[in-house]
N, C-alpha and C positions, 0 to 999 in steps of 0.2 A: 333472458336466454342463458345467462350466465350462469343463475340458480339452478335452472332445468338443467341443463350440462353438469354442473357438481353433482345435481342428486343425481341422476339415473347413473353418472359416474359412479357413487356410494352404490347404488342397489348391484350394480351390477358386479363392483369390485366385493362385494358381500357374498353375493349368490356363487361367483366363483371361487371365494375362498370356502365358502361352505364345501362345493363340490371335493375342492384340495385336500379338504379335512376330513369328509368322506372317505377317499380312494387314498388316502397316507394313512390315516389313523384306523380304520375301518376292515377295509375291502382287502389290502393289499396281503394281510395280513394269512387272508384264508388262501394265498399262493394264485390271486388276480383270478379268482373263479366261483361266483356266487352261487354253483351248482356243480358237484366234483363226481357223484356217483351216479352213473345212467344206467337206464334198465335195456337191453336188448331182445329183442323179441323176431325168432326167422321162423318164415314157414314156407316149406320147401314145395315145389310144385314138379308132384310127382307126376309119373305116367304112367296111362290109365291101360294103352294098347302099346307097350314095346314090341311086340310079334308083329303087330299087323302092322305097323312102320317099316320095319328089319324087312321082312317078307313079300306085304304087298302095296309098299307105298303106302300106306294111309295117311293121313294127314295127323300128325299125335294131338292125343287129346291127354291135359295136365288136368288135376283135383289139387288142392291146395291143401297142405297138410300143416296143421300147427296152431294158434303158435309155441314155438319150443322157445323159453326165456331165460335170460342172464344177466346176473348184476354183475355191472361192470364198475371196477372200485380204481379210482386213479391214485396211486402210491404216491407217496414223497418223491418230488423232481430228484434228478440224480445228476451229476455232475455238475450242478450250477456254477458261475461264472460269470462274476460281474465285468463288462467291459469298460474300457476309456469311452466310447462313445457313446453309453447311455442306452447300452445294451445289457439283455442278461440271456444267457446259453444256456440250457437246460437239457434234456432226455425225460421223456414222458412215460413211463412203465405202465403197463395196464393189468388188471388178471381178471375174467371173466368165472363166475359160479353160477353153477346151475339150479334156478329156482322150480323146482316142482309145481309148488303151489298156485303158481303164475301159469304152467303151461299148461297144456294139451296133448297129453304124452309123455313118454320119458325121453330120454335123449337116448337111448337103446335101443329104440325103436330105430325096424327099417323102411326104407323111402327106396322108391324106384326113380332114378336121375337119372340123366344125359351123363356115360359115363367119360370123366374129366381128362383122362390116359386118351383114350380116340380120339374124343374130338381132339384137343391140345397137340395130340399128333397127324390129325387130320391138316389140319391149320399151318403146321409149321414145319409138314415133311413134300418137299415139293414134288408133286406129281409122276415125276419121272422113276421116282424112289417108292411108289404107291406098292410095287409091287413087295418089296421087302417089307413094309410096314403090312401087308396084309399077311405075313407070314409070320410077322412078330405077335399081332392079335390073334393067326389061330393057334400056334405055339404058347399064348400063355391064356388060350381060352375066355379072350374078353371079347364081349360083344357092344354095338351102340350103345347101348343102357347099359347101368347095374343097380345091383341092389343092396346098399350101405345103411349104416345106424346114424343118424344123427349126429352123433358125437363123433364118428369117424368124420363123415364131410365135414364138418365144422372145423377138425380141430388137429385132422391126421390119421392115414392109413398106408400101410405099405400096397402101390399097387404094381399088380402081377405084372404089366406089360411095360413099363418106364423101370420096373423095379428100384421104387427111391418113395418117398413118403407124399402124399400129396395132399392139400389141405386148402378149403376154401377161406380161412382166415388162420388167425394167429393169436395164441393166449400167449400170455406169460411174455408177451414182448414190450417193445415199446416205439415209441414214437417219436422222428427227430432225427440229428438235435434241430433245438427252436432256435434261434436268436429274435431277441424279444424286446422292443424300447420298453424303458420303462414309465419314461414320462415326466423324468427328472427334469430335461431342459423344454421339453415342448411339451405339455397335458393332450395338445391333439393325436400325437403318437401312441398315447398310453397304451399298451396291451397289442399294436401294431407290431406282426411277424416282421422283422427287417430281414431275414433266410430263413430258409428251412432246405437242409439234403435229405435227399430223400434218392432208393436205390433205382436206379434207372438201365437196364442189361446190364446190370453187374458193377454200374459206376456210379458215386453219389453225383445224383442233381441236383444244383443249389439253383432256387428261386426267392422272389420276392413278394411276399402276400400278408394282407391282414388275417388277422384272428376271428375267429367265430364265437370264442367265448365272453371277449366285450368288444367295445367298439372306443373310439374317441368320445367324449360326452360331448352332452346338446347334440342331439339327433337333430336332422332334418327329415321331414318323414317327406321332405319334395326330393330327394336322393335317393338313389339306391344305395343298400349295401352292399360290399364286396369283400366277399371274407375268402379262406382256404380252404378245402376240404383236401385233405390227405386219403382217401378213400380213389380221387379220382386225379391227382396229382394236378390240382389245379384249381384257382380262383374261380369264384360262379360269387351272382350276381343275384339280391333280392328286391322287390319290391313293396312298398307300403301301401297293406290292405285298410287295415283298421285300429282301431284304440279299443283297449277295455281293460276293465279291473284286475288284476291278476292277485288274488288275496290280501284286494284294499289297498293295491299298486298300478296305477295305468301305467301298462304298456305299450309299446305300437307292435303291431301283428305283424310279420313280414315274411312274402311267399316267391320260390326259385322264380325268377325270369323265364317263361317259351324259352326264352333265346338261349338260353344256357344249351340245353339239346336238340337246337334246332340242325339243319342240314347245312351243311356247308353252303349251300348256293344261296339262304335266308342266312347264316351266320358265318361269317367266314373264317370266325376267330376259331371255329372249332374244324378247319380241313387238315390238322395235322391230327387231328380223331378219327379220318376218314383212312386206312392205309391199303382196303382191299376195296378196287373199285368195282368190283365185279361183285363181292357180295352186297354191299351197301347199293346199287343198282345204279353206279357213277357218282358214287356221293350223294345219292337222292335223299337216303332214308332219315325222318328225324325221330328225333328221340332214345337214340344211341349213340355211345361216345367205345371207340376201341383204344382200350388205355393198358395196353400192351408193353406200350414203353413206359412206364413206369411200374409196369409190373413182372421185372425182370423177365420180360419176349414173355410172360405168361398170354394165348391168347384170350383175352378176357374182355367180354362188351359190356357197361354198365347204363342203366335204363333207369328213370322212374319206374315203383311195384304195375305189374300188369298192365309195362308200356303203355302209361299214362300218356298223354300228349304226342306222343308219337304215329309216325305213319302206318295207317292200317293196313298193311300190308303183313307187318308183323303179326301182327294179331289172326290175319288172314293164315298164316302158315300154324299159328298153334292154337286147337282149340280149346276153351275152359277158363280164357280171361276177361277177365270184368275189372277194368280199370275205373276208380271214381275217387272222385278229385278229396272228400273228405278224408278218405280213409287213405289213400297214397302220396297226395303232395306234400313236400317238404316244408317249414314253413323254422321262423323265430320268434322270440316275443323281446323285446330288447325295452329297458327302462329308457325312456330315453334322457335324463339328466347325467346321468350317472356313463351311459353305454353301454351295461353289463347286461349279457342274456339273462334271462330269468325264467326262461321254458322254451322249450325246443321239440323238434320229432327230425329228423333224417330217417328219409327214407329210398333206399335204393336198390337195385335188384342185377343180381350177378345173373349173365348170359354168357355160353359160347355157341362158336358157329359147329354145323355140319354141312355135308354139302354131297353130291354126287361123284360116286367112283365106279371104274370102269372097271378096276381089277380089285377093288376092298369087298368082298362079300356082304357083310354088314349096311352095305352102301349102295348098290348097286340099284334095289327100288326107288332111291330115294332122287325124288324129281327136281328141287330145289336147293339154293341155299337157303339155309335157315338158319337165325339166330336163335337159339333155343334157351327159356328161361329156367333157373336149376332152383336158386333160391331168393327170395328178398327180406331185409331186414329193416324194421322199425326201432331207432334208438333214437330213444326219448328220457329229457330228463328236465328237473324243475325244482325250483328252491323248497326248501322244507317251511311248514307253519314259523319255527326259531329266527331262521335267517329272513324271513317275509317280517317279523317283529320285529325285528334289527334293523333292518331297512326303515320301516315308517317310522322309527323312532330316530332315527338317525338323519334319516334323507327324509320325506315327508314333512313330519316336522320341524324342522330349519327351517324346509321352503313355506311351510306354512307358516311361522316367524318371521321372515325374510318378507313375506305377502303382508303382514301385520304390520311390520316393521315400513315395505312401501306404502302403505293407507296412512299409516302415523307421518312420515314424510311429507306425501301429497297435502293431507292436511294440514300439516303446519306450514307447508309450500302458499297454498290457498287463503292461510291465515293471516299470514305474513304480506302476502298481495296486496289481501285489500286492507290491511292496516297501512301500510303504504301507499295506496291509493288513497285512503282514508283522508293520513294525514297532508297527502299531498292537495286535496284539493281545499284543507283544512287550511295550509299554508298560504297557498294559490288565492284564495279567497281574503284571509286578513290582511295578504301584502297586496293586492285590489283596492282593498277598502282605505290603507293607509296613500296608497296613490291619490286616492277622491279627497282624501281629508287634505 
C-alpha cells in the first residue's frame, strides 16, 4: 500500500508540475489567451412590410440580411497591475475591421430596422408624456422603422429625434477593468475574474465571475462551467456535450444551459431580467433577458439568434424566423488539462420592445407588444495550426511521457512485487526446511 501511495503520489506530483510548467512557461506568456483575434459576423433582420405594420396592423415579416463580417483584434492590455493579493487589473481594448471577403455586402449597404430612437423612446417615456413624444417623432420626421447602412447601426449615427449618436455596439473601446487571479498561490484560480465594473445607469458595477477564455485545469466534464459574458452583464452556465479532436487536441464540447434564458417561474435567478410585467406576459416569456440595467437604462432585450429556445410566442408575433440549434447555439470547446478555450462561437441576438399607442401615430395599428429582433451576431474564434503545434508539443507530449513514464512505474511496481513475493516464499520455505532439519 505503501508503494502504491508513493508512486501515484509521483505521477500525480509530475503531471501537475508539467501543467505548472505549461501555464508559467508557455501559455501565460501570450497574455493567458490561447486564441486573442475573433471573427464577427451580424446579419441584420430587416423588414420586409414597414407600411403594412405602420398602417394596417400586420403582423412584420423579417428576411435575414448578411453576413456583414469583422476581425476583431484584441490590443496589448492597458493599465495592468499587479496586486498583493494575487490579482492582476487590466482594460481590454478592442478594434473591429471590416472584412469584405468574408461578407455579403458592404457595410454601406442599407437595411430596413426597428428604428432604435422610437422604440428606446417608446419604452422609457411614460405614457402620460406619449403625447409629447408623438410630436417629437413627427417634428423630426421618424417613423417605427428606418432605413440605415450597416455601418451606421453598427457603429454610430446621429439620430434626428434624440438628436445624440446612437449605436448598436462599440469599436474602438474597451472592456473592464478585469481583476484577474493569477494563480500564483492557488493554480485552481488561474485565469478566475475576482471583479469586473462594468457601467450600470451611469454608475460602475462591480461583480464577481470567472472567465471564458480559460477555466481552472483538470476539467470535470460532470460540472458545469460558469464563466462571464460582458455582453449581458452577467455569468451563464454551460454544459458537457461531447469530446473530440480539435487539430490533434481533445477537447470537451460545451453548450449554454435552457436555464440560462429560461423564465423567471423555471429560473428564478434571472427575475431581475424580467422588469416589465406586462410585456413579458408576468414574467412568462423564456428565452429573453431585459439587460437594460447594465446597459446604461438602454431598453435592450437579448435572445439566442432567431429565439432559439424560447417561447413561441415570440416568434408568433414576427414572421421569417427559423431558429436551429446548429447554426444559433452558443457553445465552447475547452482543453480540458490545461482549461484554456481553444474554439468558441457566441451567439446572441439584440431586440427591443414596441408596443400599442393611443396618441403615437406610428403605433396606433399596432395590436401587441412585441419584442422585435434588429440584429444577431456570431463571434467566433479558434487557435491557429502554430499555437495547435505548441500545444501538442508541449502539453500532449509531456502527458504522453508522463503515460510512459506511469507504464515504466507500474512495471517496475509489478516487478518489484513479485521478486518479493518471490523471494519471500523463497525464504519461507528454506527457514521451513531448516525447522524439519
Amino acid at each position: 500500500m505503501g508503494c502504491c501511495n508513493a508512486r501515484c503520489g509521483l505521477i500525480t506530483g509530475a503531471v501537475f508540475g508539467a501543467v505548472l510548467a505549461i501555464l508559467g512557461g508557455v501559455l501565460i506568456p501570450l497574455g493567458n489567451l490561447v486564441i486573442e483575434g475573433t471573427v464577427k459576423k451580424f446579419w441584420f433582420l430587416t423588414v420586409n412590410n414597414p407600411q403594412a405594420v405602420i398602417k394596417d396592423g400586420a403582423t412584420p415579416v423579417v428576411i435575414e440580411r448578411g453576413p456583414f463580417t469583422y476581425k476583431t483584434r484584441f490590443l496589448p492590455k492597458h493599465n495592468i497591475t499587479f496586486n498583493p493579493n494575487h490579482t492582476a487589473s487590466f482594460l481590454l481594448p478592442t478594434i473591429a475591421t471590416f472584412e469584405p471577403n468574408m461578407s455579403v455586402g458592404t457595410e454601406d449597404e442599407e437595411v430596413v430596422v426597428l428604428n432604435l430612437a422610437v422604440a428606446g423612446a417608446y419604452s422609457l417615456v411614460p405614457k402620460a408624456l406619449h403625447i409629447l413624444l408623438e410630436g417629437m417623432i413627427k417634428s423630426s420626421n421618424s417613423s417605427l422603422f428606418q432605413k440605415r447602412s450597416v455601418k451606421e447601426l453598427l457603429w454610430g449615427y446621429t439620430d434626428p429625434l434624440l438628436k445624440d449618436t446612437l449605436s448598436l455596439f462599440e469599436n474602438g473601446t474597451y472592456d473592464g477593468p478585469y481583476n484577474v487571479f493569477t494563480g500564483k498561490d492557488d493554480i485552481a484560480k488561474v485565469a478566475t475574474i475576482e471583479k469586473i465594473c462594468l457601467r450600470s445607469n451611469y454608475k460602475p458595477v462591480c461583480s464577481f465571475f470567472p472567465d471564458a477564455s480559460s477555466f481552472a485545469p483538470f476539467v470535470d466534464k460532470k460540472k458545469p462551467l460558469y464563466f462571464f459574458s460582458s455582453d449581458i452583464c452577467r455569468s451563464v452556465s454551460a454544459s458537457y456535450m461531447r469530446s473530440y479532436p480539435l487539430k490533434g487536441i481533445t477537447v470537451y464540447r460545451y453548450s449554454l444551459l435552457h436555464s440560462t434564458l429560461a423564465s423567471p417561474v423555471d429560473n428564478p435567478e434571472n427575475h431581475c431580467y424580467c422588469r416589465d410585467r406586462e410585456v413579458t406576459k408576468n414574467c412568462t416569456l423564456a428565452g429573453v433577458l431585459d439587460i437594460s440595467t447594465c446597459q446604461m437604462g438602454k431598453p435592450i432585450y437579448i435572445s439566442l439568434p432567431h429565439f432559439l429556445f424560447a417561447s413561441p410566442l415570440l416568434r408568433e408575433q414576427v414572421q421569417g424566423l427559423s431558429p436551429n440549434e446548429e447554426h444559433h447555439e452558443t457553445f465552447l470547446d475547452v482543453e480540458p488539462t490545461t482549461g484554456f478555450t481553444l474554439n468558441f462561437a457566441k451567439r446572441i441576438q439584440i431586440n427591443m420592445m414596441y408596443g400599442p399607442s393611443k396618441v403615437i401615430t406610428v403605433l396606433k395599428k399596432v395590436k401587441n407588444y412585441t419584442i422585435f429582433p434588429i440584429v444577431w451576431m456570431n463571434e467566433t474564434a479558434s487557435l491557429d495550426d502554430a499555437t495547435a503545434d505548441m500545444l501538442k508539443e508541449e502539453l500532449v507530449s509531456r502527458i504522453q511521457l508522463l503515460a510512459t513514464v506511469q507504464q515504466a512505474l507500474l512495471g517496475a511496481g509489478v516487478a518489484i512485487f513479485i521478486v518479493c513475493l518471490i523471494s519471500y516464499c523463497c525464504v519461507r520455505r528454506n527457514t521451513n526446511q531448516g525447522k524439519q532439519a
